[in-house]
C-alpha positions in Angstrom: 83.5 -36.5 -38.2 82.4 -37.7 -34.9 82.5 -35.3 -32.1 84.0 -35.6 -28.9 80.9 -36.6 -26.2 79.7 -38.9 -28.9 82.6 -40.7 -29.2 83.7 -40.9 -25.8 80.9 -43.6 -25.0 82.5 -45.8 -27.6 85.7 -45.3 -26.4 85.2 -45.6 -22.7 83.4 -49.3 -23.5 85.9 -50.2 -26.0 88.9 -49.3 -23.3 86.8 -51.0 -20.5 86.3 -54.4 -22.1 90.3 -54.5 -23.4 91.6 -53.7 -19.5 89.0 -56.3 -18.0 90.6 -58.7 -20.7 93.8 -58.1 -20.1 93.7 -58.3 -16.3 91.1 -61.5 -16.5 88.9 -60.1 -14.6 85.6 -62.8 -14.1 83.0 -61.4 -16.0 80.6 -63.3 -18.8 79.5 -62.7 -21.9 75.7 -61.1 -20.4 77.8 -59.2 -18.0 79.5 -57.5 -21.4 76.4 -57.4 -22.7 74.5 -55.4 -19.9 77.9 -52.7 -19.7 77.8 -51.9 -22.9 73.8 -51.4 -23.0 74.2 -49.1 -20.3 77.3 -47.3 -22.0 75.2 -46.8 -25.2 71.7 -46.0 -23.0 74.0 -42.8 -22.0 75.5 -41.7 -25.2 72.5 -39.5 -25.8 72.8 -38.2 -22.6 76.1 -37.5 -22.4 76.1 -35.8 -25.9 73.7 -32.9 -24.2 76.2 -32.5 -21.5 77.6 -29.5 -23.1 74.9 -27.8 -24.6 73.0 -28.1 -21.2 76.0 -26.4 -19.5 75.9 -23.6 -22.2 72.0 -23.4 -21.5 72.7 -23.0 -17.5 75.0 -20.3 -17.6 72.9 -18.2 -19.9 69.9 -19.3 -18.0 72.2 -18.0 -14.4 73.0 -14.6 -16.3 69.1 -13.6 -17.6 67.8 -14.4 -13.9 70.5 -12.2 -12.1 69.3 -10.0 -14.3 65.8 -10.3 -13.6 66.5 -10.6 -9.8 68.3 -7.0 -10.1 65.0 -5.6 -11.8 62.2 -7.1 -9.6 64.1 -6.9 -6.1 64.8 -2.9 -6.8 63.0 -1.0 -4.1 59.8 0.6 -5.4 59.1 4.3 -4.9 56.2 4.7 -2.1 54.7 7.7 -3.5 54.0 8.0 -7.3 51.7 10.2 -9.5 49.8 8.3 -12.4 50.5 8.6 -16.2 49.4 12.3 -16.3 49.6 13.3 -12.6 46.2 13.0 -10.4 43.4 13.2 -13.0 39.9 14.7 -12.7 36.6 14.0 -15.1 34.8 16.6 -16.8 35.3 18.9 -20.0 34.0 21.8 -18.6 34.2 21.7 -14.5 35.0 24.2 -13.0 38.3 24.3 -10.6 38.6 26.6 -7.5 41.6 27.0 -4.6 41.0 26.5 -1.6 41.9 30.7 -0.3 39.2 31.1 -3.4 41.5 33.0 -5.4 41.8 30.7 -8.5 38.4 29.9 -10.1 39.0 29.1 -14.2 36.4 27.6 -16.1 38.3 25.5 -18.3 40.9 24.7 -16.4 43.6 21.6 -17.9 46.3 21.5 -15.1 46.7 22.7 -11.3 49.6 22.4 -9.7 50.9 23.4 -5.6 53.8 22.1 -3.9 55.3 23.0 -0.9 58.5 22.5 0.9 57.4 20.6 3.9 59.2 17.6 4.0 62.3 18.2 6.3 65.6 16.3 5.1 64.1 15.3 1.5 65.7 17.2 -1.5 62.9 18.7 -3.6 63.8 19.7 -7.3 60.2 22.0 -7.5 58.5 23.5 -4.8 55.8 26.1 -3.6 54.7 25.5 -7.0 51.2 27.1 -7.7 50.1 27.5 -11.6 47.2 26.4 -14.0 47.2 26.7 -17.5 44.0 27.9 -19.6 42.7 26.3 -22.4 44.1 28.0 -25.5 46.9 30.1 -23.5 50.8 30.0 -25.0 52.9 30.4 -21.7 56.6 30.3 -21.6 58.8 29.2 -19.1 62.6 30.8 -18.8 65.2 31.2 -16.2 68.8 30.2 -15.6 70.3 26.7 -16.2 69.3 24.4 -13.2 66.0 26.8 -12.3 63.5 23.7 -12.8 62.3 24.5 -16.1 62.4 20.8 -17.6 61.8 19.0 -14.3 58.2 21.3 -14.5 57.3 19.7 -17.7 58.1 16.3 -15.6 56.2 16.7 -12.9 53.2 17.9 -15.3 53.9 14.3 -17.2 53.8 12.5 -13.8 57.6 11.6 -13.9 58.6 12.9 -10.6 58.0 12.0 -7.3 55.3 14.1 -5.7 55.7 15.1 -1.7 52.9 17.3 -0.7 50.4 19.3 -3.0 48.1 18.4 -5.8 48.5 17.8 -9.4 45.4 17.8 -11.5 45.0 17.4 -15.1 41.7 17.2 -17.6 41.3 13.2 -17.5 39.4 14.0 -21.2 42.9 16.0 -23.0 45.6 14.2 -24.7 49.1 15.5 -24.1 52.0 15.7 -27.1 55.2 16.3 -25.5 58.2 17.5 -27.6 61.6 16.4 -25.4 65.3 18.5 -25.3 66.7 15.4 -26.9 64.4 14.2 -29.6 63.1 10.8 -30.0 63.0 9.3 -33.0 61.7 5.8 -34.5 63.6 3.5 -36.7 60.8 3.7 -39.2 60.3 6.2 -42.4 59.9 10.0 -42.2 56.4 9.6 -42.5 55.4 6.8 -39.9 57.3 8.7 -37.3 55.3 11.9 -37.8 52.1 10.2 -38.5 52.6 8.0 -34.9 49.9 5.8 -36.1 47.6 8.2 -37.1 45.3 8.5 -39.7 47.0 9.4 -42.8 45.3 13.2 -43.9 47.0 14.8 -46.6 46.0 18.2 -46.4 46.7 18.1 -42.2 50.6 16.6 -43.3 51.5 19.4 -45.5 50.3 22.0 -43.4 52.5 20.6 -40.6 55.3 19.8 -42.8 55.3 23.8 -43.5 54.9 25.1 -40.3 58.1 22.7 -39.2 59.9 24.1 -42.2 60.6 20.3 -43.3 59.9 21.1 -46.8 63.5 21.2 -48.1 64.5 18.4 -46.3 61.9 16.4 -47.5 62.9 16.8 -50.9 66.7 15.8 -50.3 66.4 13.0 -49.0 66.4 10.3 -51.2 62.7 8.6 -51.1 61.3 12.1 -49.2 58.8 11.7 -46.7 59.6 7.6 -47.0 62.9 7.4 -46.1 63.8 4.8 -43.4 65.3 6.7 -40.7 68.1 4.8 -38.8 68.6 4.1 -35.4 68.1 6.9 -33.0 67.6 9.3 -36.4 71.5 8.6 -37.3 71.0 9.8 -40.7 69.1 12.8 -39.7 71.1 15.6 -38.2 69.8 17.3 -34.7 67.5 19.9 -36.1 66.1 17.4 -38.7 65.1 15.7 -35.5 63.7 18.0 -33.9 61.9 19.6 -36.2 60.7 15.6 -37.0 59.3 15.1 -32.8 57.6 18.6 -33.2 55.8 17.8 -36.6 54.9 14.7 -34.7 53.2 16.6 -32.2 51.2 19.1 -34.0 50.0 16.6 -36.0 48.6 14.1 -32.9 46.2 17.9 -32.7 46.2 17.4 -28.5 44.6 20.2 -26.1 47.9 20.4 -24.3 51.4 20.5 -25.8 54.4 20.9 -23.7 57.7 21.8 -25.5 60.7 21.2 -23.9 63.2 23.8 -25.5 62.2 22.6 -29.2 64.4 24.9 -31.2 67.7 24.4 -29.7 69.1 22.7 -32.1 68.0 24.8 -35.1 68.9 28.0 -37.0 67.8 31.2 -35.9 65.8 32.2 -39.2 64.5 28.4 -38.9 63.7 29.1 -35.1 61.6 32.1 -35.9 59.5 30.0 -39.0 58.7 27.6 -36.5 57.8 29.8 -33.5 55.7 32.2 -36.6 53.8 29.5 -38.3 53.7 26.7 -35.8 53.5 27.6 -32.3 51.3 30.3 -32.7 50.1 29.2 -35.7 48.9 25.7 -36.0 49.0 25.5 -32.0 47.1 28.9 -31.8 44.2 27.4 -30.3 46.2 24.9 -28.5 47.2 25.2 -24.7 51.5 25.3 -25.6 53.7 25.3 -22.7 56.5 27.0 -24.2 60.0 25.7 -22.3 63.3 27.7 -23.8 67.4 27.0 -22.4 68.5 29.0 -25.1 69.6 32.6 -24.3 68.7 33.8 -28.0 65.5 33.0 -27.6 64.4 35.4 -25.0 65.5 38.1 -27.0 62.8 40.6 -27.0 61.9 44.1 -29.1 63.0 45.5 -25.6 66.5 45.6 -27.1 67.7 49.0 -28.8 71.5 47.7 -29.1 72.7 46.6 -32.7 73.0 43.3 -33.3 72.8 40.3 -36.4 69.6 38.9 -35.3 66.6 39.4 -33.0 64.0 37.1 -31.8 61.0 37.8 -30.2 59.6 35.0 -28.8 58.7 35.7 -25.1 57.1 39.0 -25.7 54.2 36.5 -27.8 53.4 34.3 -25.1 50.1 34.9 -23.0 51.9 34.6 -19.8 55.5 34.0 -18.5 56.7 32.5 -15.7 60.4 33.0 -14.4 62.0 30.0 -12.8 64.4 30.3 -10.2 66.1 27.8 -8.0 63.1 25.0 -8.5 60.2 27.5 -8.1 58.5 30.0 -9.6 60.3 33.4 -8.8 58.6 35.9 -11.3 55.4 35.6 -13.2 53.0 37.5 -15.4 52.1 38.9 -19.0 55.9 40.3 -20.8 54.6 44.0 -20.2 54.5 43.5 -16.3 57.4 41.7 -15.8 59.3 44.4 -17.9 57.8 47.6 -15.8 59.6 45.9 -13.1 62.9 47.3 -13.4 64.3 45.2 -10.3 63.0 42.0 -10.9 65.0 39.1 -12.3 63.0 38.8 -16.2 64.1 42.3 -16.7 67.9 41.7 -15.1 67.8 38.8 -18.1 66.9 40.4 -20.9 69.2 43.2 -20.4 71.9 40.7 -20.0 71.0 39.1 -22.9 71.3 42.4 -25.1 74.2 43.3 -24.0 75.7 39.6 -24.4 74.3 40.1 -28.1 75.8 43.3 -28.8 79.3 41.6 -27.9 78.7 38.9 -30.0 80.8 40.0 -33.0 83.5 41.7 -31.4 84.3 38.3 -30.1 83.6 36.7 -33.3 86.5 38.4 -35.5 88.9 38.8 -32.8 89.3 35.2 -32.5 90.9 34.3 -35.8 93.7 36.8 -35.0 94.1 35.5 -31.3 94.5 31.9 -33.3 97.0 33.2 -35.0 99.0 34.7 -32.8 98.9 31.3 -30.4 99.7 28.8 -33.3 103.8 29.6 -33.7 104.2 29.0 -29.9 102.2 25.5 -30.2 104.9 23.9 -32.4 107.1 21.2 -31.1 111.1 21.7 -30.8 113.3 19.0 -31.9 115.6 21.3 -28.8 112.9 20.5 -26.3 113.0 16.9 -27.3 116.8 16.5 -27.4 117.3 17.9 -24.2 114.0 15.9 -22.4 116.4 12.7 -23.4 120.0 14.2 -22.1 118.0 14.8 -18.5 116.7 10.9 -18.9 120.1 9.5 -18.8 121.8 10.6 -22.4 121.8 8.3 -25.2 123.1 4.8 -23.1 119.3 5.0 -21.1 117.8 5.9 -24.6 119.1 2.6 -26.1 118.2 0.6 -23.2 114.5 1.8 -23.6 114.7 1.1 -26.9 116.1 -2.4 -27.0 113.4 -3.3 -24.1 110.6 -1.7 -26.4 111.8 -3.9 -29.7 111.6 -7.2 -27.3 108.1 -6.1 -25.8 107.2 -5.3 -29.9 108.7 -9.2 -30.7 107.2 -11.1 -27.6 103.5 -9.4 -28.5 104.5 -10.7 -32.2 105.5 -13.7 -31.6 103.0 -15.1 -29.2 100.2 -14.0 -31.8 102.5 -15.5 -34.7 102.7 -19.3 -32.7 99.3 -18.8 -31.5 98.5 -18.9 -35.4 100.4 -21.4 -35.6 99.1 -23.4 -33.5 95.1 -22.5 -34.4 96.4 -24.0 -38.0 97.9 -26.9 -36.9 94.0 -28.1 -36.1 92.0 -29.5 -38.4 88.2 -28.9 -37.9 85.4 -29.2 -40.6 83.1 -27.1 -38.8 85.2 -24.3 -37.6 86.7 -24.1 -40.8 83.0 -24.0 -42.8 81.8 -21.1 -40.1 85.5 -19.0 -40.4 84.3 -18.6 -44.3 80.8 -17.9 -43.6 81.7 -14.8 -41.3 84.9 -14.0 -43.5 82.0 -13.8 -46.4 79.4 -12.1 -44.3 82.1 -9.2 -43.6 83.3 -8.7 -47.0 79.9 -8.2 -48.3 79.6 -5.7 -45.2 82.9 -3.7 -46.1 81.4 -3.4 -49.6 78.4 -2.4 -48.3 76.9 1.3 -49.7 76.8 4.1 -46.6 73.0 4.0 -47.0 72.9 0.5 -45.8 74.6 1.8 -42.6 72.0 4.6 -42.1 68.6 2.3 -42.4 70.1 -0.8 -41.0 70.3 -0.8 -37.1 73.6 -1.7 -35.7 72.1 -3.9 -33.1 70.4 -5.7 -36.7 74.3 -6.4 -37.9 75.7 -7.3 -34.8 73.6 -10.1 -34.0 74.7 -11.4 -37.9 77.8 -12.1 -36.8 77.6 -12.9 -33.2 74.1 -14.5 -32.4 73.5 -16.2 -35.9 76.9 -17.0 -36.5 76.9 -19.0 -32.9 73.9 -20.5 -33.6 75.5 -21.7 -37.3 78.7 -23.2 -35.4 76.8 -25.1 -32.9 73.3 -25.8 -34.0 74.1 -27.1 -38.1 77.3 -29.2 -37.1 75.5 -30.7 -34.0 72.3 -31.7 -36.1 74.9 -32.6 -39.1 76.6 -35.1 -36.6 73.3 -36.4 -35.5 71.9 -36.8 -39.1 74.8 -39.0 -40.0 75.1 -41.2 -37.2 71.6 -41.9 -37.4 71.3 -42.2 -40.6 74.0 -44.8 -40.6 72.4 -46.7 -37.4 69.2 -47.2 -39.3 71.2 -48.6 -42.5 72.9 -50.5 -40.4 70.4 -52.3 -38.7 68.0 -52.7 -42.0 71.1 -54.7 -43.4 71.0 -56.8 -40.0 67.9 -57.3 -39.9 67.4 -58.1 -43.9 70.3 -60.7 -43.2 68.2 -62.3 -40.7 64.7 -62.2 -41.9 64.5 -61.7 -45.7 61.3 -60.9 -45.7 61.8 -57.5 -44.0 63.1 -56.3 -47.1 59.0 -55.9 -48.7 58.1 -53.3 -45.9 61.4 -51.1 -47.1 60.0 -50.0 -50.3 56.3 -48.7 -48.7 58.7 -46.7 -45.7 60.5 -44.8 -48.2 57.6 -43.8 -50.5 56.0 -42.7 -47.0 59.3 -41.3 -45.9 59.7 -38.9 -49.2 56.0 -37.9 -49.4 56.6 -36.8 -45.7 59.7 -34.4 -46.8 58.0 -33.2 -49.5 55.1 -31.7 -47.5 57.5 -30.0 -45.2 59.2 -28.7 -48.5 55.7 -27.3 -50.0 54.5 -26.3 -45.6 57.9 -24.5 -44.8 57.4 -21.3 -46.5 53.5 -20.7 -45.1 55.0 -21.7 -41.4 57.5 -18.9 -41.7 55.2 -16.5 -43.2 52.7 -17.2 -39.9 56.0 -16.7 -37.7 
């Protein structure tokens, strides 16, 4: 089948020749001549009309897009990667009031709230941490406990101050939200890596990722889906931690990294990983969650009790984007008016409330779920104050005609797809009919290791590229193919002797397909 801009050449010269006859219009024969071999000389032309509008509009769309990217307005003042870097292992670091000297100092840090109209998130900041020190960070949702680790990353803006970090230390960073690779269990811990047995069990304990190693289905080499879909939250954050001890960095910020687990998991990981395989490490210990400040402070009865805080080398208390308290736990608790001691009383008494709460709500549910039900009453009456049953049937009636106009445009609309006939279409509907009943009876694991994004270019960018690519080069093939029969008849009619120097072109012609045949699969392996 011919398609349209390939046939409307021929047409338009067939068309134009019959009305210039008809009317008698004074042309010659080498007049005709020259029309039509300007009609043909477009055909090719004219045949890329429509794939050249296709290419224009996706070629507008990708350069507004790039226009939107490379015209946005650049932020004038940035840190670099890590914050302002200095050299040197073992330099030592000193204030300017002479105050702070450390000797192995890995990160400075001073803001101050100088810049009039601006909206800081952290300021009059002052801190360093030591080499080897666990400090934790706490305070109140909103304090500027995660937008510290930030600005320690270099991912916030800095106004005034300095921020210095060890040029020499690696950082592993451990996000709120874990990130997660669409690669095995394994390569996403590993983060290309040396592979070190010994090094990968030991942090696979101390994660407590043991167990769930061995349930999943190829352990330790299971393809993870996208964003870790087949892993649930604390499989994935216990997966970014495990990732971090094993990089073995100098510094190691944590971002609240057991929020999403279990409380006896919580205190494994804390036990054998942070201030066990990190013990040397300089950990800056971020926590959101209220159970986690839970100290042996507490004398009230309750399930469980964590003590995390009480561990670290240093705390610092966050308040209102700056640091309100800090100090060792001891100190901060002798102070019986300061905010770190206000919170850990809260939190105990919070705790001790905890299963009160818990068994009095199945009652309360109880007592709620008669007075949720329904009435038919309540109903009956709602359509007497509409109107009674004459508005009732009027609704109804207009509803069943919406119902039949939405069914019937669909059913002529089908009708009138059908009443087309189309090769090509036809051949592509069965392809993506196929394609999505082998996805339907697909298994659930194919869902979890195959990335959506994978499936839905299947069926939107491949199957495009099957509708318009294969029937265009289809049509071409033939037409060709027929032009060059055609004219080797011609010409054989004319000059008999052309017909020697057919037999040499197709043995050249078939030894040239059958080196692409034997080349195809060695060009797509170097693709």
């Amino acid at each position: 089948m011919l398609s349209l801009s390939q046939m409307v050449p021929i047409l338009a010269t067939a068309l134009t020749l019959l009305a210039m006859t008809i009317f008698k219009a004074d042309f010659s024969l080498l007049q005709a001549f020259i029309y039509v071999s300007i009609i043909n000389s477009l055909r090719l032309a004219l045949g890329h009309i429509p794939f050249c509008l296709r290419a224009i509009s996706e070629a507008a769309n990708a350069c507004s897009r790039l226009k939107q990217t490379s015209t946005d307005k650049e932020e004038s003042k940035q840190t670099t990667r890590y914050g302002t870097t200095y050299k040197g292992h073992n330099e030592k670091r000193t204030e300017n009031n002479g105050e702070l000297s450390e000797d192995r100092l890995l990160f400075a840090a001073e803001e101050s709230d100088d810049e009039g109209d601006v909206v800081l998130t952290l300021h009059d900041i002052t801190m360093s941490l030591c080499q080897g020190q666990l400090v934790g960070v706490c305070g109140a949702v909103g304090s500027g406990k995660s937008s510290l680790i930030q600005a320690i990353l270099g991912m916030m803006v800095k106004e005034s101050g300095t921020l210095a970090i060890n040029q020499s230390q690696k950082i592993a960073y451990v996000a709120q939200q874990a990130w997660i690779m669409n690669a095995t269990v394994r390569e996403n811990i590993l983060f290309g890596k040396p592979f070190n047995l010994k090094r990968y069990k030991q942090v696979i304990e101390a994660c407590s990722l043991s167990m769930d190693l061995e349930q999943l289905p190829a352990g330790d080499q299971t393809e993870i889906g996208e964003r870790g879909v087949n892993l649930s939250g604390g499989q994935k954050q216990r997966v970014s931690l495990a990732r971090a001890v094993y990089s073995d960095t100098e510094l190691v910020l944590l971002d609240d990294p057991l929020s999403a687990v279990d409380a006896h998991v919580g205190q494994h990981i804390f036990t054998h990983c942070i201030t066990g395989l990190l013990k040397n490490k300089t950990v800056l210990f971020v926590t959101h969650q209220l159970q986690h400040i839970i100290c042996s402070f507490c004398n009230w009865s309750f399930t469980f009790i964590i003590s995390f805080l009480n561990k670290c080398d240093y705390i610092l208390m966050m308040k209102d984007g700056r640091i309100f308290q800090e100090g060792t736990h001891e100190e901060l608790m002798e102070d019986k008016t300061g905010e770190y001691y206000s919170l850990i009383k809260f939190v105990c008494k919070t705790s001790e409330r905890k299963e009160y709460k818990h068994t009095d709500l199945s009652s309360k549910t109880k007592q709620l779920a008669p007075n949720d039900t329904f009435d038919r009453v309540v109903f009956w009456d709602y359509v007497k104050a509409a109107g009674g049953c004459g508005s009732a049937m009027i609704v109804a009636i207009f509803i069943v005609l919406y119902s039949f106009g939405m069914t019937f445009v669909n059913y002529w609309i089908s009708v009138w797809l059908e009443a087309n006939f189309s090769i090509y279409l036809k051949s592509t509907f069965n392809q993506y009919k196929k394609m999505f009943s082998k996805l339907l009876s697909s298994p659930l694991s194919f869902f979890d290791v195959t990335p959506s994004g994978q499936v839905m270019n299947r069926f939107s960018k491949d199957i495009d590229e099957v509708e318009t690519s294969i029937h265009y080069s289809l049509d071409s093939t033939c037409r060709f193919l027929a032009q060059v029969i055609g004219s080797a008849v011609l010409i054989s009619i004319a000059v008999p002797y052309f017909l020697i120097s057919i037999l040499p072109a197709l043995i050249i012609l078939n030894s040239f397909f059958s080196s692409i045949h034997f080349l195809k699969p060695y060009i797509w392996n170097e693709n």
